[in-house]
mmCIF file as Biopython writes it, N, C-alpha, C and O atoms, coordinates in Angstrom:
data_model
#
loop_
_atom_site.group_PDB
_atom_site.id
_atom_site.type_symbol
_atom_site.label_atom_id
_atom_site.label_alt_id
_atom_site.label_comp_id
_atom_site.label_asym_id
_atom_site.label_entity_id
_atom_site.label_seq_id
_atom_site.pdbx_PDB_ins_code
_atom_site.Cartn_x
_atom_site.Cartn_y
_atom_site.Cartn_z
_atom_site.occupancy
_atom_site.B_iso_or_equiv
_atom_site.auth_seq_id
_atom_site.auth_asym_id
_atom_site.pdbx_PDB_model_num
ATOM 1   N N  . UNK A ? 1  ? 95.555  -157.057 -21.636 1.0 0.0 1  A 1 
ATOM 2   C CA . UNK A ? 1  ? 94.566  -157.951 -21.069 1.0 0.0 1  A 1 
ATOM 3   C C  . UNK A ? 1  ? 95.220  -159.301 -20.819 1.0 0.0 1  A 1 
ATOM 4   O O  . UNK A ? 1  ? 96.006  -159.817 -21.614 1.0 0.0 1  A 1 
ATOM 5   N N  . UNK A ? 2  ? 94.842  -159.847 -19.650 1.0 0.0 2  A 1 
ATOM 6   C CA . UNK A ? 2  ? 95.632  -161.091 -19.413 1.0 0.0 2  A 1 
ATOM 7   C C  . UNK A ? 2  ? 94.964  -162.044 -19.902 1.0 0.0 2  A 1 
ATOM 8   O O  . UNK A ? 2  ? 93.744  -161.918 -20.004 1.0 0.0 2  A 1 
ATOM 9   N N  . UNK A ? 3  ? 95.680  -163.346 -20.362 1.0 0.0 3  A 1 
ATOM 10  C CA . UNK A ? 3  ? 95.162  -164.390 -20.655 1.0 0.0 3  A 1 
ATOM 11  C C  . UNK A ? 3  ? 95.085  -165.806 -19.702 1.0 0.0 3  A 1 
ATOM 12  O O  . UNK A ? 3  ? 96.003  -166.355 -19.093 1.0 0.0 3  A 1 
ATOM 13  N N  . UNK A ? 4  ? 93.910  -166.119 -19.783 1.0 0.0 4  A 1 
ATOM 14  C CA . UNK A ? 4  ? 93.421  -166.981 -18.638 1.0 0.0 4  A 1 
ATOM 15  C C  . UNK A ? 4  ? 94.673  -168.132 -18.457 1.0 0.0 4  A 1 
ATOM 16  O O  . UNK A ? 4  ? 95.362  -168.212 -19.474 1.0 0.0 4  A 1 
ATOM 17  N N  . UNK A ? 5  ? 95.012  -168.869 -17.549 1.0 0.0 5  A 1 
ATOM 18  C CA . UNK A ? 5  ? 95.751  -169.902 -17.654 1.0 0.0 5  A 1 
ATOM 19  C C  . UNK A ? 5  ? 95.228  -171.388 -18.442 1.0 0.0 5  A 1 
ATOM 20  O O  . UNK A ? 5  ? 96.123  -172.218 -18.600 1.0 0.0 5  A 1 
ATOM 21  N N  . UNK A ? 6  ? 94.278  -171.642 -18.782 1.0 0.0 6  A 1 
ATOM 22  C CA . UNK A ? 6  ? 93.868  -172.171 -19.493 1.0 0.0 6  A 1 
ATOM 23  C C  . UNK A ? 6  ? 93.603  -172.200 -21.119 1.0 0.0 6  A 1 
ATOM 24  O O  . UNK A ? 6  ? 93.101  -173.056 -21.847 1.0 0.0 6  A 1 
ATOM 25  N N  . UNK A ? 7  ? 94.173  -170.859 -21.379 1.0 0.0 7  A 1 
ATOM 26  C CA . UNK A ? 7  ? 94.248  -170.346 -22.475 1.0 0.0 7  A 1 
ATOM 27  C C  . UNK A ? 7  ? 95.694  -170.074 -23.309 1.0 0.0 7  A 1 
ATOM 28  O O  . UNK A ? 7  ? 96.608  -169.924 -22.498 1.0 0.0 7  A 1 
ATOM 29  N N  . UNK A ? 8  ? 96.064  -169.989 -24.459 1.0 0.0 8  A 1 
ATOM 30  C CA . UNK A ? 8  ? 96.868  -169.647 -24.791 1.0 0.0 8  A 1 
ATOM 31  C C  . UNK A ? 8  ? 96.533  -168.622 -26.226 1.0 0.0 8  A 1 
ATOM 32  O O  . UNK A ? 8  ? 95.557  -168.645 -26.977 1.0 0.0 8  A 1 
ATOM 33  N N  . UNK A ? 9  ? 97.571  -167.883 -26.243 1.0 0.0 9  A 1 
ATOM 34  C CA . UNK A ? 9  ? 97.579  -166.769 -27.069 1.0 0.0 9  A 1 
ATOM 35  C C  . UNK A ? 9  ? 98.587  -166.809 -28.152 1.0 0.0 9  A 1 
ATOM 36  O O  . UNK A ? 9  ? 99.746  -167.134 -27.894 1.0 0.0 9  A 1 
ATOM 37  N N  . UNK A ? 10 ? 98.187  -166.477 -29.423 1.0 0.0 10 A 1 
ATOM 38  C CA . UNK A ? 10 ? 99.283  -166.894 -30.745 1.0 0.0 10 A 1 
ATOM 39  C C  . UNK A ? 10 ? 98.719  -165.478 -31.605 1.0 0.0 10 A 1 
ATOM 40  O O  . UNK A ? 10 ? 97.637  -164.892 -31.647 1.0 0.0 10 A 1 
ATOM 41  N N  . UNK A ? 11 ? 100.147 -165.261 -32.296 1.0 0.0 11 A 1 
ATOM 42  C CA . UNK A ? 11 ? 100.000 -164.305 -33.178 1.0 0.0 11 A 1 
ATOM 43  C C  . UNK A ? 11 ? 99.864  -164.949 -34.907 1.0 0.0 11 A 1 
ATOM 44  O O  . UNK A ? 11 ? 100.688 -165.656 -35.487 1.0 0.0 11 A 1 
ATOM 45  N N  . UNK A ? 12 ? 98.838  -164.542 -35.317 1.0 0.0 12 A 1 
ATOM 46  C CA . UNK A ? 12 ? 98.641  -164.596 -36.688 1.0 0.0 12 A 1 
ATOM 47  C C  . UNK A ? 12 ? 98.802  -163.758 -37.767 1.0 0.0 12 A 1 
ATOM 48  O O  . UNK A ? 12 ? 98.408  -162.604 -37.595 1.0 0.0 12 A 1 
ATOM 49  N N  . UNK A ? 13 ? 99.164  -163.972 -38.582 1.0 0.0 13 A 1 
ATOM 50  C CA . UNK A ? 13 ? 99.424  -162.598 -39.969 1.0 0.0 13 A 1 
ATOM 51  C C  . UNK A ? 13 ? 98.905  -163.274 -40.921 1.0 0.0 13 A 1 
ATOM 52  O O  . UNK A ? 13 ? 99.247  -164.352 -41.408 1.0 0.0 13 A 1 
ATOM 53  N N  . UNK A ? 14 ? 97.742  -162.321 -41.252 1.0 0.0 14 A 1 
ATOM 54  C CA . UNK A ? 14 ? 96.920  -162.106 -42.295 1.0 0.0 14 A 1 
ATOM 55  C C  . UNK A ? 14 ? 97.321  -161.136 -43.340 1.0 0.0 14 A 1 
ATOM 56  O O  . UNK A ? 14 ? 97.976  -160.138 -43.039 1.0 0.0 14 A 1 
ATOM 57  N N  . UNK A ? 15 ? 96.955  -161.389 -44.558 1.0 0.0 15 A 1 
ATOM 58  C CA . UNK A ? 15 ? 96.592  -160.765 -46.049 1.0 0.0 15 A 1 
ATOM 59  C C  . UNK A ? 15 ? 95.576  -159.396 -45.204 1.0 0.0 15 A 1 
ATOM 60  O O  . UNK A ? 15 ? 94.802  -159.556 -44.261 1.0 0.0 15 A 1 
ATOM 61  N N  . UNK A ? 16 ? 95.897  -158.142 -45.894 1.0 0.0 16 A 1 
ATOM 62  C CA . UNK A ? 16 ? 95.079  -156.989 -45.182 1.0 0.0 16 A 1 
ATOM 63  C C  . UNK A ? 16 ? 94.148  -156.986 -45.448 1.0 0.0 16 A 1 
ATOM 64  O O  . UNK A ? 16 ? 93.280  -156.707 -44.620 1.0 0.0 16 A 1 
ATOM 65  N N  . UNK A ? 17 ? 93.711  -157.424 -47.279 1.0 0.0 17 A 1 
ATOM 66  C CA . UNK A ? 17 ? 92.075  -157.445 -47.314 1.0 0.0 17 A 1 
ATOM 67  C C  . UNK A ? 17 ? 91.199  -158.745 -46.045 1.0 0.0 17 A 1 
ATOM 68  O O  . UNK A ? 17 ? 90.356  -158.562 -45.167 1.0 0.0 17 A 1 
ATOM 69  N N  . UNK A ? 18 ? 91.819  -159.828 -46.465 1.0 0.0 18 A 1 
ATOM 70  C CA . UNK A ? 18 ? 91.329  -160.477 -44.803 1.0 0.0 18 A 1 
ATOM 71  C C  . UNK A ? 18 ? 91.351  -159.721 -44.168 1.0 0.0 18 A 1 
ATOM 72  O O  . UNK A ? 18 ? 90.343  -159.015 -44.156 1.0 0.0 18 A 1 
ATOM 73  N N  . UNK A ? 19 ? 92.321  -159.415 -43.367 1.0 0.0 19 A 1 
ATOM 74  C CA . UNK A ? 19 ? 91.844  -158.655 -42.064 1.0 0.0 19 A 1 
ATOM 75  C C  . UNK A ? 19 ? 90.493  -157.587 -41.973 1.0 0.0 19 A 1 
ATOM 76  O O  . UNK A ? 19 ? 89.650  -157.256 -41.139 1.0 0.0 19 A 1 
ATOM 77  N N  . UNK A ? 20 ? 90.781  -157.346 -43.079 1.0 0.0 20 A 1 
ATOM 78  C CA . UNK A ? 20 ? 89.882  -156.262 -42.749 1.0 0.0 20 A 1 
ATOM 79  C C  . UNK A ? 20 ? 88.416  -156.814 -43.113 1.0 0.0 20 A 1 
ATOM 80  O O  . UNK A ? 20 ? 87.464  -156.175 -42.665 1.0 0.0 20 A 1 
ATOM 81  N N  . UNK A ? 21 ? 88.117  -158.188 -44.054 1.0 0.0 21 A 1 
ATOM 82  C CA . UNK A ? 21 ? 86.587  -158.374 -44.083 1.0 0.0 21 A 1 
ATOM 83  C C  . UNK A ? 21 ? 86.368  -159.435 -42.624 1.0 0.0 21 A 1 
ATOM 84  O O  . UNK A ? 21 ? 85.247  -159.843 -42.321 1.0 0.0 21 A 1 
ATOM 85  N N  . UNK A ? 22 ? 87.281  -159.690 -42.030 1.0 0.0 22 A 1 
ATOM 86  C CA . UNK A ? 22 ? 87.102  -160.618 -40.722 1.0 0.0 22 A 1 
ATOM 87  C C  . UNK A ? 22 ? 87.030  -159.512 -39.799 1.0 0.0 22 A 1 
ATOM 88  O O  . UNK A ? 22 ? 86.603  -159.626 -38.650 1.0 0.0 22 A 1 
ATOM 89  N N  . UNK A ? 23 ? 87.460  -158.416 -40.324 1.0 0.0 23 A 1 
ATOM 90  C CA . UNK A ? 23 ? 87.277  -156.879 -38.870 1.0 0.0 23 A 1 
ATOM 91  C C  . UNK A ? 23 ? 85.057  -156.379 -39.770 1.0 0.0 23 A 1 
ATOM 92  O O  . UNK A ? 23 ? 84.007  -156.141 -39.174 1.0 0.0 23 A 1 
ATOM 93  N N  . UNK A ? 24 ? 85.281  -156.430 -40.822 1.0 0.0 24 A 1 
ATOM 94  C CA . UNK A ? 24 ? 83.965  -156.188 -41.163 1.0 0.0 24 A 1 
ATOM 95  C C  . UNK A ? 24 ? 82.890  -157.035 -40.768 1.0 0.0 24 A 1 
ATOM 96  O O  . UNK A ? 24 ? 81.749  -156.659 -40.503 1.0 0.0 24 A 1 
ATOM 97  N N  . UNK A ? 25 ? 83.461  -158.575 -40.737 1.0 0.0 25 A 1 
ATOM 98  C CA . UNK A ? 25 ? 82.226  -159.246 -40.135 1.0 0.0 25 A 1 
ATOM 99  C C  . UNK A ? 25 ? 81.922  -160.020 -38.443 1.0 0.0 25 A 1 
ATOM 100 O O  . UNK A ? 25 ? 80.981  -160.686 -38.011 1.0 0.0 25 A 1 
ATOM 101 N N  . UNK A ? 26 ? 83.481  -159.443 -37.695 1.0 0.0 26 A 1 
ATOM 102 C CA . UNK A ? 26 ? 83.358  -159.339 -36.508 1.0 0.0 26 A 1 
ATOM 103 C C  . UNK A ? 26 ? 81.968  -158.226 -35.842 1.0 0.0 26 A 1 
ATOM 104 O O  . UNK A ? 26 ? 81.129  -158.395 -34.957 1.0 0.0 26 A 1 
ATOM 105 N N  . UNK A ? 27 ? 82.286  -157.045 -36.819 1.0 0.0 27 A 1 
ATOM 106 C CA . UNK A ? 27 ? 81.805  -155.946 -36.467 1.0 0.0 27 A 1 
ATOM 107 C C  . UNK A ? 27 ? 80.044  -156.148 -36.773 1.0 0.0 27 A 1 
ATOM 108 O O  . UNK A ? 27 ? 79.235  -155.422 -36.197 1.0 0.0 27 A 1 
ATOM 109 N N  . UNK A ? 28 ? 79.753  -156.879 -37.435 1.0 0.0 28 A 1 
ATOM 110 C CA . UNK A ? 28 ? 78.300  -157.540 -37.554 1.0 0.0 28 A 1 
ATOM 111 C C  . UNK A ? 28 ? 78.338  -158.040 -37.110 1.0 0.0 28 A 1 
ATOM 112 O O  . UNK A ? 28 ? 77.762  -158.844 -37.843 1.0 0.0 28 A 1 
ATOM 113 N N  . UNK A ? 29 ? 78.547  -158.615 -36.226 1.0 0.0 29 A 1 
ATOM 114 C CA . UNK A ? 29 ? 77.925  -159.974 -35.416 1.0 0.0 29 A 1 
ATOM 115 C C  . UNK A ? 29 ? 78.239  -159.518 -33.951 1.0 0.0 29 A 1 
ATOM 116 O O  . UNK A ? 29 ? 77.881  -159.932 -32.848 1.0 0.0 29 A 1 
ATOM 117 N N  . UNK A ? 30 ? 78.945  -158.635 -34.321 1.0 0.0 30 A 1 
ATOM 118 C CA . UNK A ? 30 ? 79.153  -157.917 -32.463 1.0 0.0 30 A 1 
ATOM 119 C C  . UNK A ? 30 ? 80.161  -158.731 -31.859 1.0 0.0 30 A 1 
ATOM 120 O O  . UNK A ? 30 ? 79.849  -159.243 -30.784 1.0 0.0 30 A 1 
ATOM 121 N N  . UNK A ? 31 ? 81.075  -158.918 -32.225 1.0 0.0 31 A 1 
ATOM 122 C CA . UNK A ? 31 ? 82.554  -160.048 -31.676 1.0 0.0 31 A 1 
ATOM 123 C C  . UNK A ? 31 ? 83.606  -159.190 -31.405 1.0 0.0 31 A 1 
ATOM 124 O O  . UNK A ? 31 ? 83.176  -158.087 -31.744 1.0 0.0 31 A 1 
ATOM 125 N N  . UNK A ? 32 ? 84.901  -159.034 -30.930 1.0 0.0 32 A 1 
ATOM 126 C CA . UNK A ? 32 ? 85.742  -158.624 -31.389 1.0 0.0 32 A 1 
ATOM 127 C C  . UNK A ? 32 ? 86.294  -159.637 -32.436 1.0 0.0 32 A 1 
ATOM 128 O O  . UNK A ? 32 ? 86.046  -160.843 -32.416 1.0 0.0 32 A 1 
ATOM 129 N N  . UNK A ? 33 ? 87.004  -159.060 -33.272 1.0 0.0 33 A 1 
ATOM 130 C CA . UNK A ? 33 ? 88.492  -159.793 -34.458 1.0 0.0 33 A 1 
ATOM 131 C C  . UNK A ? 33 ? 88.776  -161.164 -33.401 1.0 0.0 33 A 1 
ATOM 132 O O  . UNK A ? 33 ? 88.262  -162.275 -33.540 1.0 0.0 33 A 1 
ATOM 133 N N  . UNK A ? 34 ? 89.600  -160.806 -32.475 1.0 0.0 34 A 1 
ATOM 134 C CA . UNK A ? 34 ? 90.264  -161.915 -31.793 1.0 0.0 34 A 1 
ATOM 135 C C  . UNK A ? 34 ? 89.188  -163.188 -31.334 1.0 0.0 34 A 1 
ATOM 136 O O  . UNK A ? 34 ? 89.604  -164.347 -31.312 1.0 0.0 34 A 1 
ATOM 137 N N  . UNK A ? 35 ? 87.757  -162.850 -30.968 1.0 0.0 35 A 1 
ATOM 138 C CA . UNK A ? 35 ? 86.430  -163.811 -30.497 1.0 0.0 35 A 1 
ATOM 139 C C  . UNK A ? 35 ? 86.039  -164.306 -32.038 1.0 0.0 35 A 1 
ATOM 140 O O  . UNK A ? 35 ? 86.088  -165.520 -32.238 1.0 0.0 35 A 1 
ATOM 141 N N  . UNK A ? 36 ? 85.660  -163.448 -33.122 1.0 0.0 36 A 1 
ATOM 142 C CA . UNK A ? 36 ? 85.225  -164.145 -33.674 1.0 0.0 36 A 1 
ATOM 143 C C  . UNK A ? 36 ? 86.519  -165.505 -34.707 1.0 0.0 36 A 1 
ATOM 144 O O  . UNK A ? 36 ? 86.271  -166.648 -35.091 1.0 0.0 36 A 1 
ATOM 145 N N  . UNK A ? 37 ? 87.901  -164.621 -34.842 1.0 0.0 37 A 1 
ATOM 146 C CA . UNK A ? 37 ? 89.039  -165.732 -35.115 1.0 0.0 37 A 1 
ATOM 147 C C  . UNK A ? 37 ? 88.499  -167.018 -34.506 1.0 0.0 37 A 1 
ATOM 148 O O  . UNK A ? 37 ? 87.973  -167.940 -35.130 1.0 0.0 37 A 1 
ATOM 149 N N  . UNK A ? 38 ? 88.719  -166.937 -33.124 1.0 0.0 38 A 1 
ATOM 150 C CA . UNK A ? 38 ? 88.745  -167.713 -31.742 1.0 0.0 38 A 1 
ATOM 151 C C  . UNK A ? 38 ? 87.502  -168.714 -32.595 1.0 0.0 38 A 1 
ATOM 152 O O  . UNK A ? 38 ? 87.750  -169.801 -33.116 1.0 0.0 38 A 1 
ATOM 153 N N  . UNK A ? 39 ? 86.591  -168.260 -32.582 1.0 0.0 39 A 1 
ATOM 154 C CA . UNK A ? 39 ? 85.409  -169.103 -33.307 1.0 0.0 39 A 1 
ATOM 155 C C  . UNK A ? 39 ? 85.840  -170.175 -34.661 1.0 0.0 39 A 1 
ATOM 156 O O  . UNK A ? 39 ? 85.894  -171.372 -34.943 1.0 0.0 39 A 1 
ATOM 157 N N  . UNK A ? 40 ? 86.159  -168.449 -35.405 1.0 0.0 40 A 1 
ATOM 158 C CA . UNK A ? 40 ? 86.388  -169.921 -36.454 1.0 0.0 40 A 1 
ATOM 159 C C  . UNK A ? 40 ? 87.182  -170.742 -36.661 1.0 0.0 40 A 1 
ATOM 160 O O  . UNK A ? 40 ? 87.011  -171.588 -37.538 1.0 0.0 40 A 1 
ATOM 161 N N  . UNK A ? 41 ? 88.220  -170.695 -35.923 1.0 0.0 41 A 1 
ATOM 162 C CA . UNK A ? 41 ? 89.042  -172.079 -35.383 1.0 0.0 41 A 1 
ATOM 163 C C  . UNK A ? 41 ? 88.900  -173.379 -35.034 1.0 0.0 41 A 1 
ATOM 164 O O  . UNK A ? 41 ? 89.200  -174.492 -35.466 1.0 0.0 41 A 1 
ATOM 165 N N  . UNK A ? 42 ? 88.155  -172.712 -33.800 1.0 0.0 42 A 1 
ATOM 166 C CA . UNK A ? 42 ? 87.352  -173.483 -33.135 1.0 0.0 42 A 1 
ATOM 167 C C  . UNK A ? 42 ? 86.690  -174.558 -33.429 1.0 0.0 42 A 1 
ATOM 168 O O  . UNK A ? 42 ? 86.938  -175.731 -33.149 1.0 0.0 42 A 1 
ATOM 169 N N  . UNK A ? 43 ? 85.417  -173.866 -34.293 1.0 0.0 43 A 1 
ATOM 170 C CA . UNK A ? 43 ? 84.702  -174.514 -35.244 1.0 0.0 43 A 1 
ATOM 171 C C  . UNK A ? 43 ? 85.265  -175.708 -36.386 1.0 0.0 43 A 1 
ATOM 172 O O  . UNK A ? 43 ? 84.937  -176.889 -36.502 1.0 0.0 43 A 1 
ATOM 173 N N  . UNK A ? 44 ? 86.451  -174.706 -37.325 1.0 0.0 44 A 1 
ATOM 174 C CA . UNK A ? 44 ? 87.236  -175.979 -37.713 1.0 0.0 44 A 1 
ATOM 175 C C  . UNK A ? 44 ? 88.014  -177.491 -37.401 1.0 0.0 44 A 1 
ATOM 176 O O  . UNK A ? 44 ? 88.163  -178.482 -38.116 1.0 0.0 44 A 1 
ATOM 177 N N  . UNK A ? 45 ? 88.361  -177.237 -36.231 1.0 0.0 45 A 1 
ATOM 178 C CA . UNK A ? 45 ? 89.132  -178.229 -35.413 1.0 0.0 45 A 1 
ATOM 179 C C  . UNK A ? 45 ? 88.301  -179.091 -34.888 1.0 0.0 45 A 1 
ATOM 180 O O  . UNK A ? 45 ? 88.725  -180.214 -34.613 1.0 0.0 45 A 1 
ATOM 181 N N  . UNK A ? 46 ? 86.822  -178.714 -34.619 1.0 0.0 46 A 1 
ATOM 182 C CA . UNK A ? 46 ? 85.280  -179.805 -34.166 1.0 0.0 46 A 1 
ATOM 183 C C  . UNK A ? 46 ? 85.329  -180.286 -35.359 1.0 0.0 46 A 1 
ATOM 184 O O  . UNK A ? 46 ? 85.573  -181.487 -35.468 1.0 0.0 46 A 1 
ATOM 185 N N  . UNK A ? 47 ? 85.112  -179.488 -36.549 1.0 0.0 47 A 1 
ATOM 186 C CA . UNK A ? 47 ? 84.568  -180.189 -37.620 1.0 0.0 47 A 1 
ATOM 187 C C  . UNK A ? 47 ? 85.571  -181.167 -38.120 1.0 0.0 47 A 1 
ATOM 188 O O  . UNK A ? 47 ? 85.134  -182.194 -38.639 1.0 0.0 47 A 1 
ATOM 189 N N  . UNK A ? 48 ? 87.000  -180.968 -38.027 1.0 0.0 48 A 1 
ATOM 190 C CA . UNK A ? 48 ? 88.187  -181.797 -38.694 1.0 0.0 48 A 1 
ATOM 191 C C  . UNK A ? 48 ? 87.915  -183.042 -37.560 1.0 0.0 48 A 1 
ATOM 192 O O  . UNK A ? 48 ? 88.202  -184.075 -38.165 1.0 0.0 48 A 1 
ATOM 193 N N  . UNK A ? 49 ? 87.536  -183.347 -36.337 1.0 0.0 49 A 1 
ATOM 194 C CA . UNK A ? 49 ? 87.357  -184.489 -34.975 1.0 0.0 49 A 1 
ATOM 195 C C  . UNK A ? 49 ? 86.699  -185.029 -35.902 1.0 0.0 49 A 1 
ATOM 196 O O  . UNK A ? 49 ? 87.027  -185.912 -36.695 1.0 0.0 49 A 1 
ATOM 197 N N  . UNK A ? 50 ? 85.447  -184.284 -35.736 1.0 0.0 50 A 1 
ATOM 198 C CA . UNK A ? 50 ? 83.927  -185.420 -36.278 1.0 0.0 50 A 1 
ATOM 199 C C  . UNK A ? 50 ? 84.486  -186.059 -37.493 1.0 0.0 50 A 1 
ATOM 200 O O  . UNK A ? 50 ? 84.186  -187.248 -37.602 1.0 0.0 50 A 1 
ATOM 201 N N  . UNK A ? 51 ? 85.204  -185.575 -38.403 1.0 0.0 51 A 1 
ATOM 202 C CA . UNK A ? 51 ? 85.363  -186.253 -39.954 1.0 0.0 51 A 1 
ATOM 203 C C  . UNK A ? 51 ? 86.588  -187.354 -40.008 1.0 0.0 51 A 1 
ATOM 204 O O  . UNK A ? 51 ? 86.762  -188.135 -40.944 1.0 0.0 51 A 1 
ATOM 205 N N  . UNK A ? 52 ? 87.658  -187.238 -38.452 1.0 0.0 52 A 1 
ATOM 206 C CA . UNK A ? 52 ? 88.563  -188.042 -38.081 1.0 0.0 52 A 1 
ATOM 207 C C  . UNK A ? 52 ? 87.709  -189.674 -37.652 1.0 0.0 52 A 1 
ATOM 208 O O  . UNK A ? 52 ? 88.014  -190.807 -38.024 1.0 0.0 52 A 1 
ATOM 209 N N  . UNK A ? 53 ? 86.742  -189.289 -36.882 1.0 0.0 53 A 1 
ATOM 210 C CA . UNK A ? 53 ? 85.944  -190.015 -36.283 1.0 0.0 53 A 1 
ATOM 211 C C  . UNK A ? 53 ? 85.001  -190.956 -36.649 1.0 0.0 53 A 1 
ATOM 212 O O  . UNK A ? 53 ? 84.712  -192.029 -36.118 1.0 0.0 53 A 1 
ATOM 213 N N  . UNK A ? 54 ? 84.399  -190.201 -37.992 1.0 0.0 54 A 1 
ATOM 214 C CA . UNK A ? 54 ? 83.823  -191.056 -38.853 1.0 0.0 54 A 1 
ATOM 215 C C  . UNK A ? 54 ? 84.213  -192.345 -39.366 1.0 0.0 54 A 1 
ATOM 216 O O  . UNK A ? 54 ? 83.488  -192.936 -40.166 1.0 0.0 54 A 1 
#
């Protein structure tokens, strides 16, 4: 699958039990692994701004 040009793509290595409860709770929420990662990244890096910002 290609990745948008606006995007970039990185490989991560995880501990297997991680992987596998971030593959268990992708799979609840209906994400793939890589969307819901993508999220919680995401999420961290807003939350680390706002607390820079303060």
């Amino acid at each position: 699958m290609a990745v948008s040009p606006k995007n970039k793509r990185v490989m991560v290595t995880l501990l297997k039990e991680i992987s596998e409860y971030i593959a268990n709770l992708a799979q609840e929420e209906q994400r793939t692994v890589s969307n819901l990662c993508s999220k919680i990244i995401t999420d961290y890096v807003n939350n680390r701004k706002k607390k820079e910002g303060e």
